[in-house]
RODOLUM-975498 format. One line per 8 residues: for each residue x, y, z negated of C-alpha. Coordinates in steps of 0.05 Angstrom, whole numbers. Example, Ala and Ser with C-alpha at 12.3 -4.5 7.8 and 13.67 -1.06 7.14 Angstrom:
2
246:-90:-156 | 273:-21:-143
***
This chain:
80
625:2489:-2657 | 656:2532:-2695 | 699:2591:-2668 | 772:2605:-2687 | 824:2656:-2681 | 894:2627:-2650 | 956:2668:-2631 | 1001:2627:-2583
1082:2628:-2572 | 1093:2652:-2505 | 1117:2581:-2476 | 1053:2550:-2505 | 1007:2600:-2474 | 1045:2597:-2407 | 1031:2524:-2399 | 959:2534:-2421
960:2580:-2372 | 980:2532:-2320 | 941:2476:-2336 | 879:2520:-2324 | 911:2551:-2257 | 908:2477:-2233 | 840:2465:-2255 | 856:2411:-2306
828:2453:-2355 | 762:2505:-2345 | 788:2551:-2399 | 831:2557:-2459 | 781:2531:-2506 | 775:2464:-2473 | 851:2456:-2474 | 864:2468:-2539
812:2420:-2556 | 836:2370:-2511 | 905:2380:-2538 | 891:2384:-2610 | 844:2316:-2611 | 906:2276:-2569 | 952:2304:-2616 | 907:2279:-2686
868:2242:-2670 | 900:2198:-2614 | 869:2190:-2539 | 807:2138:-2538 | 828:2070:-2513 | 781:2049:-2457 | 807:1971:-2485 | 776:1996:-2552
719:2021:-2523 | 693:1967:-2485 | 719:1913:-2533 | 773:1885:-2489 | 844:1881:-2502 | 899:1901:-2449 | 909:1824:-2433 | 851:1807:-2414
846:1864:-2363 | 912:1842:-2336 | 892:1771:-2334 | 822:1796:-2295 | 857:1843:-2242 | 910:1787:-2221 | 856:1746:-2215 | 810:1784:-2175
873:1802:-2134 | 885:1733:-2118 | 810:1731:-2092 | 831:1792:-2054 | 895:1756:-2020 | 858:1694:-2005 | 797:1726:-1975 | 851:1768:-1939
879:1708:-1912 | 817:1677:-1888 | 802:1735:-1850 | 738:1756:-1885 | 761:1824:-1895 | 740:1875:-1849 | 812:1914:-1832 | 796:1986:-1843
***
């Protein structure tokens, strides 16, 4: 880590601000960071990262909701 000096315009520090106020954030640090990575680097793709692509997650979730609906039908669900 290395530690930096930053001075903020007031809108910027006033949604900092809030973003900590509703505990998104634990501190300023961490949403700078958070902000700065998304912004250069680009938010990680969970596809990427598991080596799927958005299609085939589709494709898996209709099917499994199918199973859900048929089960559902059959009355092997347990109504909550």
């Amino acid at each position: 880590m290395v530690a930096k000096h930053i001075t903020l315009t007031n809108p910027v520090a006033d949604i900092i601000e809030a973003e900590i106020s509703a505990g998104r954030y634990k501190d300023v640090s961490s949403a700078i960071n958070d902000a700065a990575w998304n912004y250069f680097i680009g938010a990680p793709s969970p596809f990427t990262e598991y080596g799927v692509t958005p299609e085939q997650v589709e494709k898996s979730a209709a099917k499994d909701l199918l199973e859900i609906k048929a089960d559902r039908e059959e009355g092997k669900l347990i109504p909550l």
